[in-house]
Structures are given as structure tokens and as C-alpha cells.
Chimera marker file (.cmm) of the C-alpha trace (Angstrom):
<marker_set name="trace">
<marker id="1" x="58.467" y="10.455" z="-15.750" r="1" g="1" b="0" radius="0.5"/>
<marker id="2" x="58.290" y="10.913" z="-11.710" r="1" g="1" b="0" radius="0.5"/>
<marker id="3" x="55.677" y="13.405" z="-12.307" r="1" g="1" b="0" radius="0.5"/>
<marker id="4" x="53.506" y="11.456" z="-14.468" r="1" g="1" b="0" radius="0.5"/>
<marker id="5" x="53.510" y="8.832" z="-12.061" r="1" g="1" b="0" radius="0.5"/>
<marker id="6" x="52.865" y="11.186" z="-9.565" r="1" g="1" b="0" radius="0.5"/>
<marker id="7" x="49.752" y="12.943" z="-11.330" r="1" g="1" b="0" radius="0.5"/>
<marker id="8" x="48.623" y="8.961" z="-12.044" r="1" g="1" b="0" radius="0.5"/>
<marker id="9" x="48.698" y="8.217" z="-8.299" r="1" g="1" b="0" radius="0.5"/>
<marker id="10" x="46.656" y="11.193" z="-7.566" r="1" g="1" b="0" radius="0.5"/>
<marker id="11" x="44.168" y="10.628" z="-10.079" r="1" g="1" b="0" radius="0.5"/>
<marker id="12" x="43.853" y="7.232" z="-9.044" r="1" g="1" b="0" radius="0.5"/>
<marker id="13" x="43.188" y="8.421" z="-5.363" r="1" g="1" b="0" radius="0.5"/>
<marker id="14" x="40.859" y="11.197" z="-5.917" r="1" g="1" b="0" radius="0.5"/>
<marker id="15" x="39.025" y="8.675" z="-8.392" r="1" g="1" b="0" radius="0.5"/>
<marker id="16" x="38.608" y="6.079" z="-5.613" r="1" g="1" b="0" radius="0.5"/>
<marker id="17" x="37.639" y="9.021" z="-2.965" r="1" g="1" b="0" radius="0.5"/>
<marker id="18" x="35.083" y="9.525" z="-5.019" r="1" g="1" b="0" radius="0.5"/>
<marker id="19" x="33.644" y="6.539" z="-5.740" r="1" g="1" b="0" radius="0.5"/>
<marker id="20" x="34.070" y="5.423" z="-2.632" r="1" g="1" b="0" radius="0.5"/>
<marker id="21" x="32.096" y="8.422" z="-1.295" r="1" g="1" b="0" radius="0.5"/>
<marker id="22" x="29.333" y="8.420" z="-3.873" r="1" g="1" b="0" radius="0.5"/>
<marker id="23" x="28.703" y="4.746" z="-3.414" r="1" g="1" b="0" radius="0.5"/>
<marker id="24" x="28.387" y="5.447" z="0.800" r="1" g="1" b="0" radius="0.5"/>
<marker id="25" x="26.292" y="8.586" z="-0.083" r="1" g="1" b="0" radius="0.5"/>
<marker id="26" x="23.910" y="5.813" z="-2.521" r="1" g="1" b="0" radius="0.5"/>
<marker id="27" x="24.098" y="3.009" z="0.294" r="1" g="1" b="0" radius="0.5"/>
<marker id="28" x="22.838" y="5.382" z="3.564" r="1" g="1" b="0" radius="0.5"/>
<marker id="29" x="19.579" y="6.834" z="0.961" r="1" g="1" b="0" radius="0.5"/>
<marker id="30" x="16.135" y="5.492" z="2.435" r="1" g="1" b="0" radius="0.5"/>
<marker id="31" x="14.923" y="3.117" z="-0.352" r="1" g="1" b="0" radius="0.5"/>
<marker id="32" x="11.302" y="4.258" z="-0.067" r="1" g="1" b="0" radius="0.5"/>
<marker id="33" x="9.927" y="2.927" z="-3.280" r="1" g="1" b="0" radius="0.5"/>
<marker id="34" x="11.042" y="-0.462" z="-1.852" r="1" g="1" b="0" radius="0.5"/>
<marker id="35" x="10.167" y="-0.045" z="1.613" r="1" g="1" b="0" radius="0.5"/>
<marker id="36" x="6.710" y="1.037" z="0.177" r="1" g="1" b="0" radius="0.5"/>
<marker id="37" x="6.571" y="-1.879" z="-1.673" r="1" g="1" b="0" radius="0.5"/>
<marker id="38" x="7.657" y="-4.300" z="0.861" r="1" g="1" b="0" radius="0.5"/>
<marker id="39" x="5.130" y="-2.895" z="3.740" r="1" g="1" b="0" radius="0.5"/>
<marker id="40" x="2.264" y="-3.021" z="0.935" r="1" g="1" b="0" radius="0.5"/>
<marker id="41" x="3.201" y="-6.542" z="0.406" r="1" g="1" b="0" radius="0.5"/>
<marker id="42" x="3.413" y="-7.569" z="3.914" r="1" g="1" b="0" radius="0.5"/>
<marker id="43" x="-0.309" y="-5.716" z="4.428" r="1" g="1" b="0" radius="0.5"/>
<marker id="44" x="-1.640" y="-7.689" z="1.180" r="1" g="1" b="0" radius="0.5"/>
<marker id="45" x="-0.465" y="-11.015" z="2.585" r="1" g="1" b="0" radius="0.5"/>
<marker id="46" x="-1.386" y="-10.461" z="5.949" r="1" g="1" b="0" radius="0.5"/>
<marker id="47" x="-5.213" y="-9.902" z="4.405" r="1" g="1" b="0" radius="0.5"/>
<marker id="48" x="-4.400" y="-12.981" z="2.562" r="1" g="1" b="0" radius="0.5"/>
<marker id="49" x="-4.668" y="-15.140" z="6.177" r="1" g="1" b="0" radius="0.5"/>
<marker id="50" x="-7.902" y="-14.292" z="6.149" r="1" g="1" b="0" radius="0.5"/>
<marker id="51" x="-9.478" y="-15.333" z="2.857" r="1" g="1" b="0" radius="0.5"/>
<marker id="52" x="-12.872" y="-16.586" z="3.002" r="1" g="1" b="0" radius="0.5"/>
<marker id="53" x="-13.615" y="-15.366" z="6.433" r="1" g="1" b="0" radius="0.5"/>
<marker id="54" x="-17.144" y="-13.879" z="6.435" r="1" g="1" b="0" radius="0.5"/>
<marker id="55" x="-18.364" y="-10.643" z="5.775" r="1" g="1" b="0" radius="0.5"/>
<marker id="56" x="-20.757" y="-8.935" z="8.522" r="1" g="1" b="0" radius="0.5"/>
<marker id="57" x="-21.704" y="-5.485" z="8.644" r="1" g="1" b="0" radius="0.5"/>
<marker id="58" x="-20.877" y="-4.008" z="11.541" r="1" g="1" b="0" radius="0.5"/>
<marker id="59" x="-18.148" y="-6.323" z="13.157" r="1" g="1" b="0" radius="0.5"/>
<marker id="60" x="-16.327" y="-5.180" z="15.378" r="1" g="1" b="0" radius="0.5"/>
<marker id="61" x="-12.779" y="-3.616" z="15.566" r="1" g="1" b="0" radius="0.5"/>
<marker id="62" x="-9.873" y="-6.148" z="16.100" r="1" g="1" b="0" radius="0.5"/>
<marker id="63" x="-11.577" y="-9.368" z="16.061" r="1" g="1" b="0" radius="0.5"/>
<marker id="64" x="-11.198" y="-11.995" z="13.287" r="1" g="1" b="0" radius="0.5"/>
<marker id="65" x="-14.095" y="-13.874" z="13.236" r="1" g="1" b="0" radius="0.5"/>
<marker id="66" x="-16.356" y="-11.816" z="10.514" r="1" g="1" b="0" radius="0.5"/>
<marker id="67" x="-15.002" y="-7.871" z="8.748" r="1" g="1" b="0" radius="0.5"/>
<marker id="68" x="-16.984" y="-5.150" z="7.725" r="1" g="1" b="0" radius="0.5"/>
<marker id="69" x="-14.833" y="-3.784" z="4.782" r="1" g="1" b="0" radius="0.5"/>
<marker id="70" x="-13.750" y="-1.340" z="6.922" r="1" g="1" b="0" radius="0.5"/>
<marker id="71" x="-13.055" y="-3.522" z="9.932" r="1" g="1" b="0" radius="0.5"/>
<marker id="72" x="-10.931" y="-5.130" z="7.607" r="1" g="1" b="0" radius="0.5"/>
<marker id="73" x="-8.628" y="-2.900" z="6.458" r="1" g="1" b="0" radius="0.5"/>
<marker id="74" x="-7.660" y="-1.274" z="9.954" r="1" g="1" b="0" radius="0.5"/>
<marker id="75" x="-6.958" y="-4.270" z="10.872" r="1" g="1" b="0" radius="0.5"/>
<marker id="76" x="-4.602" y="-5.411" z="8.695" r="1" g="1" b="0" radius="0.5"/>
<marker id="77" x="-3.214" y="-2.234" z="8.288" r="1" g="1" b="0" radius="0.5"/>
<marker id="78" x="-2.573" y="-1.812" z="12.105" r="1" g="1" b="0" radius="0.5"/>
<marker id="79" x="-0.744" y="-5.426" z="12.038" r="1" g="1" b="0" radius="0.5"/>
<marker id="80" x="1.513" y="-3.770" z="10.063" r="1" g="1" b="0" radius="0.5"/>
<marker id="81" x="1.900" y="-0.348" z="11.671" r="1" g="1" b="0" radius="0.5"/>
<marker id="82" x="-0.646" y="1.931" z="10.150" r="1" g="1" b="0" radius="0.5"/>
<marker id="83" x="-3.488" y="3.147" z="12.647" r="1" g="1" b="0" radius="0.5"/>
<marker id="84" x="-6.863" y="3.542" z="10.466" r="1" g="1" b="0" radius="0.5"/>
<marker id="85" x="-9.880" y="5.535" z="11.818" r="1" g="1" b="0" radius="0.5"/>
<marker id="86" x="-12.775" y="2.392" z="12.275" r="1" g="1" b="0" radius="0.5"/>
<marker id="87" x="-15.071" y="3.497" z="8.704" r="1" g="1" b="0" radius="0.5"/>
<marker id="88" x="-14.447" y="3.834" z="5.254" r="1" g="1" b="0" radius="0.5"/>
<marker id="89" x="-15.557" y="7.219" z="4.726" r="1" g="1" b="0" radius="0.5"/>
<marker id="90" x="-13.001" y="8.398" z="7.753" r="1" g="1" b="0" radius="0.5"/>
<marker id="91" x="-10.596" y="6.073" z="6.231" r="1" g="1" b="0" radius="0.5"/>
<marker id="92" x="-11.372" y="8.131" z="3.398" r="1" g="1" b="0" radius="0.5"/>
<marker id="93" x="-9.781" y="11.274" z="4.957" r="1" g="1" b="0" radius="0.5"/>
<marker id="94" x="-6.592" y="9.694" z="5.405" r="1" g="1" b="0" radius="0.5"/>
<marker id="95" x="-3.309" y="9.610" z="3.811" r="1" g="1" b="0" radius="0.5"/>
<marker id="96" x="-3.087" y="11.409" z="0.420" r="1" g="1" b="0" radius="0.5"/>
<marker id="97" x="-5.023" y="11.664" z="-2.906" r="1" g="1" b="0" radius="0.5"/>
<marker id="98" x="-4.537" y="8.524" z="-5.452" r="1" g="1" b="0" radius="0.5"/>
<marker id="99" x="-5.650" y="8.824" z="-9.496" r="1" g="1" b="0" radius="0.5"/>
<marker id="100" x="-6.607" y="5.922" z="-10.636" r="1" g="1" b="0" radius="0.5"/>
<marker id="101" x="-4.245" y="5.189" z="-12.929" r="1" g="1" b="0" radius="0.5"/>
<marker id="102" x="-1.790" y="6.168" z="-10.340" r="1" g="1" b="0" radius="0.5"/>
<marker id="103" x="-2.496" y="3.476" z="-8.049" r="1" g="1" b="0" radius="0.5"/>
<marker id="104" x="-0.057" y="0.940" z="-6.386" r="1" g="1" b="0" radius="0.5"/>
<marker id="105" x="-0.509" y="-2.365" z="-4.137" r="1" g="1" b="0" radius="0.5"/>
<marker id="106" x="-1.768" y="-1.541" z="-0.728" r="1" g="1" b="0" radius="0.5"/>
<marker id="107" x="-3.930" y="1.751" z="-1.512" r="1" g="1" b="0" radius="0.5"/>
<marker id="108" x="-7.057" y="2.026" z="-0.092" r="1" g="1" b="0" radius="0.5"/>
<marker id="109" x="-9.618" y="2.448" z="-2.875" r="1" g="1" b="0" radius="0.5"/>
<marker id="110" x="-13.204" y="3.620" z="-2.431" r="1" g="1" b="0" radius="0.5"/>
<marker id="111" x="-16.267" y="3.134" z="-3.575" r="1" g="1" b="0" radius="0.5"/>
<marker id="112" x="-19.739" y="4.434" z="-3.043" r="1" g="1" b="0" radius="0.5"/>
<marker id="113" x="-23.071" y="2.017" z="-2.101" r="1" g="1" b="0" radius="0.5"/>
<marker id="114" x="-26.669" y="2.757" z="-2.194" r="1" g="1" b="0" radius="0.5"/>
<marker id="115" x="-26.717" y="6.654" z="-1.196" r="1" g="1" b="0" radius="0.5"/>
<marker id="116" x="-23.588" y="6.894" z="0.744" r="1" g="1" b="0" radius="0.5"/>
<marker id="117" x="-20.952" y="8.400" z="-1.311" r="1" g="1" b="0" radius="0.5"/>
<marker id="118" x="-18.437" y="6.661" z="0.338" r="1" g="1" b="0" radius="0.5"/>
<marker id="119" x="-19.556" y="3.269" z="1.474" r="1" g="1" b="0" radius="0.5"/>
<marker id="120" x="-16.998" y="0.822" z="0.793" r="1" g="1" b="0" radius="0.5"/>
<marker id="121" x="-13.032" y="0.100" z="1.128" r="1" g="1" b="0" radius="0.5"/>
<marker id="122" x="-10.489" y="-2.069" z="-0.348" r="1" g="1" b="0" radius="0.5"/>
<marker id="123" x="-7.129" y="-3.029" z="-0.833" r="1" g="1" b="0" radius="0.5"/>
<marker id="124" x="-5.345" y="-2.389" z="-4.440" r="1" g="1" b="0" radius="0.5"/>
<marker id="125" x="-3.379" y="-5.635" z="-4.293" r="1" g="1" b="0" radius="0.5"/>
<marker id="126" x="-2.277" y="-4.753" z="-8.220" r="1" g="1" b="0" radius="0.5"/>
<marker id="127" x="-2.938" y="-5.974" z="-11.637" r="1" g="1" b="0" radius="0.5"/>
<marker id="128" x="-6.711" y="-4.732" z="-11.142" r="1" g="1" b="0" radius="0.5"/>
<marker id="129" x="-7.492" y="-6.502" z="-7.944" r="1" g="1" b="0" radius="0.5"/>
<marker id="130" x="-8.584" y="-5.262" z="-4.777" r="1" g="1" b="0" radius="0.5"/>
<marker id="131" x="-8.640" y="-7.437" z="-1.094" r="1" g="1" b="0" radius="0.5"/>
<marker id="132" x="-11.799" y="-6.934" z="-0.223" r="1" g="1" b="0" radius="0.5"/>
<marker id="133" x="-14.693" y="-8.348" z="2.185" r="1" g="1" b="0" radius="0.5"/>
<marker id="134" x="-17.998" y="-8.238" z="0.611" r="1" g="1" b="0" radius="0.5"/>
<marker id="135" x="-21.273" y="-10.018" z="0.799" r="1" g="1" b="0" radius="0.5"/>
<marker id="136" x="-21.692" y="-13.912" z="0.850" r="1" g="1" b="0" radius="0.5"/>
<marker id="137" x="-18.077" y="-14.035" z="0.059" r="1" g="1" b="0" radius="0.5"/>
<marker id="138" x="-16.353" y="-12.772" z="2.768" r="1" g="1" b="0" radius="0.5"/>
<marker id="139" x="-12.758" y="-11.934" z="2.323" r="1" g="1" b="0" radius="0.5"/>
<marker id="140" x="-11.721" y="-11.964" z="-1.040" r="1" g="1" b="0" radius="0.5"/>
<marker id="141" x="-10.205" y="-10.626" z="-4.157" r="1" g="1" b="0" radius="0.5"/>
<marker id="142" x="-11.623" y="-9.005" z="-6.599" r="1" g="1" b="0" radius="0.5"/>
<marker id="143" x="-11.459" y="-7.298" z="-10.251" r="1" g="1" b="0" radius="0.5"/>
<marker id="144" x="-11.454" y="-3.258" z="-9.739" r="1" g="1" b="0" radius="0.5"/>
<marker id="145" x="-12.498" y="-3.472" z="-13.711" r="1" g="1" b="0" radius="0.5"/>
<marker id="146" x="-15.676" y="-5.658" z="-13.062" r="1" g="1" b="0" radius="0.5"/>
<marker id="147" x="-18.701" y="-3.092" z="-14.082" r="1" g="1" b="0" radius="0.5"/>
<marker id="148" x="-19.849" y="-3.000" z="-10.103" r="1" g="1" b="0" radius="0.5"/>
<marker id="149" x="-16.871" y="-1.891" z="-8.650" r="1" g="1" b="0" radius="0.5"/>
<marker id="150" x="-15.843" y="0.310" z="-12.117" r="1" g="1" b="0" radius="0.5"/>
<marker id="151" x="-19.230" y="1.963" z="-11.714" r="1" g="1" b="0" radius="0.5"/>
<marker id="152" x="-18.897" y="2.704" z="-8.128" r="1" g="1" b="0" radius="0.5"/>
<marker id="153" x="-15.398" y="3.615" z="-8.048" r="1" g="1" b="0" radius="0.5"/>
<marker id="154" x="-15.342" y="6.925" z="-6.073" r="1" g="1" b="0" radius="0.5"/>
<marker id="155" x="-11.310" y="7.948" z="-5.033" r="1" g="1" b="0" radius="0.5"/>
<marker id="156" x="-8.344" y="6.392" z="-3.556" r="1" g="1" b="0" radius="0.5"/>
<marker id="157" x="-5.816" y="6.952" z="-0.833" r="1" g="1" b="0" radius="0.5"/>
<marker id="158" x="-2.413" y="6.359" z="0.008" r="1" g="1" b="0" radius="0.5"/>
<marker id="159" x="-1.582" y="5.975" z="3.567" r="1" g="1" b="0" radius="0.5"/>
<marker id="160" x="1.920" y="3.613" z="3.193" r="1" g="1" b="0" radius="0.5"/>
<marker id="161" x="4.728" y="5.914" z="3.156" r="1" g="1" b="0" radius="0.5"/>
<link id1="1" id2="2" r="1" g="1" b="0" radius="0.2"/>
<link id1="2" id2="3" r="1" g="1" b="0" radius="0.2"/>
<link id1="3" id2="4" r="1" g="1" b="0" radius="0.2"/>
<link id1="4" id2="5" r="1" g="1" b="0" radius="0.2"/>
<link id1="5" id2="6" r="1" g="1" b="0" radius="0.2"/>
<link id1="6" id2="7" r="1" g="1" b="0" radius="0.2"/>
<link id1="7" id2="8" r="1" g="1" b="0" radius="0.2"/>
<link id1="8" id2="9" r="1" g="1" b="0" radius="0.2"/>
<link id1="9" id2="10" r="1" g="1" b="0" radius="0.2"/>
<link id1="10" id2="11" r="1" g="1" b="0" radius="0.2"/>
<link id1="11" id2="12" r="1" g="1" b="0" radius="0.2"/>
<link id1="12" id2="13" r="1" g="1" b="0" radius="0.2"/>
<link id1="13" id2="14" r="1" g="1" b="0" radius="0.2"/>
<link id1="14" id2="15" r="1" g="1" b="0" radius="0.2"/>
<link id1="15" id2="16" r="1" g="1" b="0" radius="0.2"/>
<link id1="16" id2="17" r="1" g="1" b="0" radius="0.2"/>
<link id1="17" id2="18" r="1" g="1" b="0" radius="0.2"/>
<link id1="18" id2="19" r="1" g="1" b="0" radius="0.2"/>
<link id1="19" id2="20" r="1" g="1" b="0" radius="0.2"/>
<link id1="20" id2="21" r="1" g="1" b="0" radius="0.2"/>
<link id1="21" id2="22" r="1" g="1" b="0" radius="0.2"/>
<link id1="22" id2="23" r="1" g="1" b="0" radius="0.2"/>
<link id1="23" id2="24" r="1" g="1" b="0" radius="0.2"/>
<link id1="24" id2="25" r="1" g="1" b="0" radius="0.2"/>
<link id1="25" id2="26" r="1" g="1" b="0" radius="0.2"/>
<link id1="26" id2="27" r="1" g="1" b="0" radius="0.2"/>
<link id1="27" id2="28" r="1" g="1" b="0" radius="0.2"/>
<link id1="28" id2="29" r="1" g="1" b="0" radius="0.2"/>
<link id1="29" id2="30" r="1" g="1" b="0" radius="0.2"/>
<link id1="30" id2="31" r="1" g="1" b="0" radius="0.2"/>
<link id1="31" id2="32" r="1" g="1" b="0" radius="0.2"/>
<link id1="32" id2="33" r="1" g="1" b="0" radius="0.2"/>
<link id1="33" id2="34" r="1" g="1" b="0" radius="0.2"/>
<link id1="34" id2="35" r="1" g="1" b="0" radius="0.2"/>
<link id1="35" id2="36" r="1" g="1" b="0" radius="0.2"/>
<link id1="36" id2="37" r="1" g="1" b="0" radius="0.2"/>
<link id1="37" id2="38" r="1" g="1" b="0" radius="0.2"/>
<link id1="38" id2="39" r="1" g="1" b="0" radius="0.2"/>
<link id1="39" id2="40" r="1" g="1" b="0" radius="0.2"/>
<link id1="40" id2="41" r="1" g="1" b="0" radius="0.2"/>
<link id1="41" id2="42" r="1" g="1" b="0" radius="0.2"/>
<link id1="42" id2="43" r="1" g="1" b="0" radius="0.2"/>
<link id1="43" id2="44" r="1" g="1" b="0" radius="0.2"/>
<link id1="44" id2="45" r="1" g="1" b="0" radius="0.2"/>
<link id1="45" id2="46" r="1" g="1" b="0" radius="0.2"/>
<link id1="46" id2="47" r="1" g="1" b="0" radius="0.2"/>
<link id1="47" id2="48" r="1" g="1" b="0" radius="0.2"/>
<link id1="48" id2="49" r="1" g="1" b="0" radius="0.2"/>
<link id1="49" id2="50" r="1" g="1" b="0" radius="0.2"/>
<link id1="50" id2="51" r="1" g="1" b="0" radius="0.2"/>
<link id1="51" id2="52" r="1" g="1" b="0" radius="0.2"/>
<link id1="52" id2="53" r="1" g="1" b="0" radius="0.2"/>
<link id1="53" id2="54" r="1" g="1" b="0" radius="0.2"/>
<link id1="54" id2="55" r="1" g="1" b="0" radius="0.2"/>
<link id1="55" id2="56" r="1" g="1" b="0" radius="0.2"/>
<link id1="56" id2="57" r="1" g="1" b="0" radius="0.2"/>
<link id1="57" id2="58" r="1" g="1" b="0" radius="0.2"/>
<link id1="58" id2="59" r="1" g="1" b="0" radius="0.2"/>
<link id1="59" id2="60" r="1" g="1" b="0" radius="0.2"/>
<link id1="60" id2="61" r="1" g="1" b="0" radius="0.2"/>
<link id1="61" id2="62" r="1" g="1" b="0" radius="0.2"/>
<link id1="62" id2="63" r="1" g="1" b="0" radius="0.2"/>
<link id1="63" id2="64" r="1" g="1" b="0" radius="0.2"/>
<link id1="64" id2="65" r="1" g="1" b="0" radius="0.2"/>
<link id1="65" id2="66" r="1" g="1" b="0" radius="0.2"/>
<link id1="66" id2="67" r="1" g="1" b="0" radius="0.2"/>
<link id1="67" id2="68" r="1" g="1" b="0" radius="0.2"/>
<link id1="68" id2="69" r="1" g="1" b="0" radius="0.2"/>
<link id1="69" id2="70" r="1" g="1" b="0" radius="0.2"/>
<link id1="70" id2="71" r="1" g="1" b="0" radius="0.2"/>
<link id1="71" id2="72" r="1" g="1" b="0" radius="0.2"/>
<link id1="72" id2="73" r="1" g="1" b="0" radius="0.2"/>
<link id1="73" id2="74" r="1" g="1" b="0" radius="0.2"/>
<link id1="74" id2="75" r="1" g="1" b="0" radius="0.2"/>
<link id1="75" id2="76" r="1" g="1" b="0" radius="0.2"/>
<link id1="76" id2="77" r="1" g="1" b="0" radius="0.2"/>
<link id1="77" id2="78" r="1" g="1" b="0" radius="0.2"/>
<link id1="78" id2="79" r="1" g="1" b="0" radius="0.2"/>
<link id1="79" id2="80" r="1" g="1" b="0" radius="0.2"/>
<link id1="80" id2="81" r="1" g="1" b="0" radius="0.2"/>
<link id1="81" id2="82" r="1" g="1" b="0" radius="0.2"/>
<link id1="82" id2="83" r="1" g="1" b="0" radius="0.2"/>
<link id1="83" id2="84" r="1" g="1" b="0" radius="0.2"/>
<link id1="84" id2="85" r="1" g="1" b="0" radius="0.2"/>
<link id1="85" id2="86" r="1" g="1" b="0" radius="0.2"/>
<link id1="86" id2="87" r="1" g="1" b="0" radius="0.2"/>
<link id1="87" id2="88" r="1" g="1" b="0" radius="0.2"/>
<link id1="88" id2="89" r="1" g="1" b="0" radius="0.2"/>
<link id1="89" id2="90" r="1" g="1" b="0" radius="0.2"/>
<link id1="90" id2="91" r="1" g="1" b="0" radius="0.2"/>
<link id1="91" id2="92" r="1" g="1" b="0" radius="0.2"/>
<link id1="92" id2="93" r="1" g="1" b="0" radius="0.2"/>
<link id1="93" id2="94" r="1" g="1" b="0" radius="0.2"/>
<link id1="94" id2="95" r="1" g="1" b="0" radius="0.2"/>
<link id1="95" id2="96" r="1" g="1" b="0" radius="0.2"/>
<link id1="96" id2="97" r="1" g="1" b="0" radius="0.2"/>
<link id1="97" id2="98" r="1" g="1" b="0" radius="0.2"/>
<link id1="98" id2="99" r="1" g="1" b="0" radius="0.2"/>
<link id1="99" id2="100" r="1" g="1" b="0" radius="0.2"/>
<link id1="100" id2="101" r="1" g="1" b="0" radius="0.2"/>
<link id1="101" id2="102" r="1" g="1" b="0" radius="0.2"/>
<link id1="102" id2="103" r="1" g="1" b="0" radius="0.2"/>
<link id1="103" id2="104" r="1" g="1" b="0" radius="0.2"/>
<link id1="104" id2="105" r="1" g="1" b="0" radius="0.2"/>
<link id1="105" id2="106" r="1" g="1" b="0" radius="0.2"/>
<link id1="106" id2="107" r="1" g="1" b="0" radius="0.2"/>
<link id1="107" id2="108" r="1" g="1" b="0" radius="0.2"/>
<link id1="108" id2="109" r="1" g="1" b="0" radius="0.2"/>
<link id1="109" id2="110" r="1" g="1" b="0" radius="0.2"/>
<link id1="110" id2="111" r="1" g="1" b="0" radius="0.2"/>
<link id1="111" id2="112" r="1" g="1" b="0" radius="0.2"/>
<link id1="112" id2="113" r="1" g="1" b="0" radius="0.2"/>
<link id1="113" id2="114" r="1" g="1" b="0" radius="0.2"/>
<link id1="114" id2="115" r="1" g="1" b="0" radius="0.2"/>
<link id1="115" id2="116" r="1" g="1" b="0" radius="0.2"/>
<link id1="116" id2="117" r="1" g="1" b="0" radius="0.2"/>
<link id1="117" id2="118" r="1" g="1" b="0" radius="0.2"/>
<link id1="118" id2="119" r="1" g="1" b="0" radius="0.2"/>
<link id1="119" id2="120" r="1" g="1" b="0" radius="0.2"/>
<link id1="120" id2="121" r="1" g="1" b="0" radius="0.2"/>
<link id1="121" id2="122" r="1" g="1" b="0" radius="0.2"/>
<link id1="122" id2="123" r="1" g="1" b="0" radius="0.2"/>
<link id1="123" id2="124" r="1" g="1" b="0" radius="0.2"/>
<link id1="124" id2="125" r="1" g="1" b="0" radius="0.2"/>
<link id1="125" id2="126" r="1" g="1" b="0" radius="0.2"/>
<link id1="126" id2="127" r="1" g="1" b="0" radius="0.2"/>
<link id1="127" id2="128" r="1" g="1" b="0" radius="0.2"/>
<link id1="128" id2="129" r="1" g="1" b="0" radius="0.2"/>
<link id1="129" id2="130" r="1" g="1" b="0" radius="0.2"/>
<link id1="130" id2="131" r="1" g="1" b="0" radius="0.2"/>
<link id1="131" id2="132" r="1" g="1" b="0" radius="0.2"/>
<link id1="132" id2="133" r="1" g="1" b="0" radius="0.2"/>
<link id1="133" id2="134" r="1" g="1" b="0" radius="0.2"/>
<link id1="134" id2="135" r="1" g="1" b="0" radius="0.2"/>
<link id1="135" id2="136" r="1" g="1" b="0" radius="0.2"/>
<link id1="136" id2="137" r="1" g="1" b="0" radius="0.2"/>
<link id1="137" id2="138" r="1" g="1" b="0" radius="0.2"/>
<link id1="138" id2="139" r="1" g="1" b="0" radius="0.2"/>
<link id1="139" id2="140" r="1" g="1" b="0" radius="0.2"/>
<link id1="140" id2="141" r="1" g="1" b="0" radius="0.2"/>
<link id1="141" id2="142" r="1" g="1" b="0" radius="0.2"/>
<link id1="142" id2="143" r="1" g="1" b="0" radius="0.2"/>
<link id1="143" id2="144" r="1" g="1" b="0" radius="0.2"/>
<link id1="144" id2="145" r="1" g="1" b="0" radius="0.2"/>
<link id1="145" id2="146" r="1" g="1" b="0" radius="0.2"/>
<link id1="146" id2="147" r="1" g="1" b="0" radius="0.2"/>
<link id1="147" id2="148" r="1" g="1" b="0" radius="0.2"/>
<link id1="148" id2="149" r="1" g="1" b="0" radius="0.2"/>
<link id1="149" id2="150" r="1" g="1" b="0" radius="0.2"/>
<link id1="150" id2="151" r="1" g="1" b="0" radius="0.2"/>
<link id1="151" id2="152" r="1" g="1" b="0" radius="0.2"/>
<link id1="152" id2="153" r="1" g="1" b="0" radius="0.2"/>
<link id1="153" id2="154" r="1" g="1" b="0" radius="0.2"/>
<link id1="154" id2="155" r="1" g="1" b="0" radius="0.2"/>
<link id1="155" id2="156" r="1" g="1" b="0" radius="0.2"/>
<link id1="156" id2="157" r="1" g="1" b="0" radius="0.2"/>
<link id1="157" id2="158" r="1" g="1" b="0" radius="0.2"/>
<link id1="158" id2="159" r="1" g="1" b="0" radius="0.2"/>
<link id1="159" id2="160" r="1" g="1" b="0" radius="0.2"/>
<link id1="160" id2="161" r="1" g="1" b="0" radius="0.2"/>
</marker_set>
């Protein structure tokens, strides 16, 4: 009977060791998914504060006045940590290769205009939208399936880690 009790205790003790352990070793793992997630959120609404303000080509870096697209993006992805090179097709260098049907809020998606291959930039803010600045309409979303952008769709990056 004493040893039963014995080999119960130890069972008991190793089992809690090594739950104990496991659940530290889950605890200290970097939650990247989420911390992806959660900086691609806080870029997304940080482009959100500037909804409607106008588009002009050409603005210049850091002010809030008027975006280019480009303009745009570096600078709400610097308010949030990530340095972007000032164009889209350098922005287009950055970061790693996206699919399409791979893509997740807060990857930069590109898109060709006129004869530039890459002459455009947005935000993939999710369920087919991209944060944009464009045209009359200044900062604002719009549908990655609308036949313009689908048509012009060139590549996208991912530059949250």
C-alpha cells in the first residue's frame, strides 16, 4: 500500500513538473501571428485618421496635408515603426513576396498605371479592401476586386513581421 502511494505521489509530481513546464515553455513563445496582426491593425487605423484627406502627386514626405499613394504609406507605416523607401516601386523592393490569395491586413499591394509597371501602392486592410489615396478622393478605401484595381494588380509585399 506505502508503495502505491508512493508511485501516486510521484506521478502526481512529475505530472505537474510537466505541465507546469510546458505551459512556461507556451507562455515565453513570441505570438507573432498576433503581434502581426495587432501592428497591421494599428497601421490600418492610423491611415484611418486620415480619410478624405486629398490626394496630390508628389507631396511631400511626412506632412499631412495632401499623400501621394506612396507618401502615404511611409507614413503611416513609420508611425508605427516600419521605415519605407519614399516611392512605390522602391516600396516595391521591400519586405517579402505576397500571392494574392495569400494576402493579410497591412500588406502593401501594387499596382501598375499608365506605362509604369509599378505605379501605385496600397494598404490590404482585408475582406478585399485596400487604404488607399487616389484621385479626387483622397484617402480612402477601396475594393481590390473592382475591375481597375483587379486589372492593374501587379504583386504584393509584406514588410510587418
Amino acid at each position: 500500500m506505502q508503495k502505491t502511494r508512493t508511485l501516486i505521489k510521484r506521478v502526481i509530481s512529475v505530472t505537474l513538473c510537466a505541465t507546469i513546464s510546458f505551459t512556461a515553455i507556451g507562455l515565453s513563445q513570441p505570438k507573432t501571428a498576433e503581434a502581426a496582426t495587432s501592428k497591421a491593425d494599428r497601421v490600418i487605423s492610423t491611415g484611418n485618421k486620415y480619410l478624405g484627406v486629398k490626394y496630390r502627386f508628389g507631396a511631400p514626405s511626412g506632412v499631412t496635408y495632401a499623400f501621394d499613394c506612396s507618401s502615404f504609406t511611409q507614413y503611416i507605416f513609420k508611425k508605427n515603426g516600419i521605415s519605407l523607401p519614399r516611392t512605390s516601386a522602391a516600396q516595391a523592393q521591400k519586405g517579402t513576396f505576397v500571392s494574392k490569395g495569400n494576402l493579410k491586413k497591412g500588406d502593401l499591394v501594387f499596382f501598375k498605371v499608365g506605362s509604369k509597371r509599378i505605379g501605385h501602392v496600397a494598404v490590404y486592410a482585408g475582406a478585399s479592401k485596400i487604404l488607399h489615396t487616389y484621385g479626387s478622393g483622397g484617402v480612402r478605401y477601396s475594393s481590390l476586386n473592382s475591375s481597375h484595381w483587379k486589372k492593374n494588380y501587379v504583386t504584393a509585399r509584406r514588410v510587418i513581421r
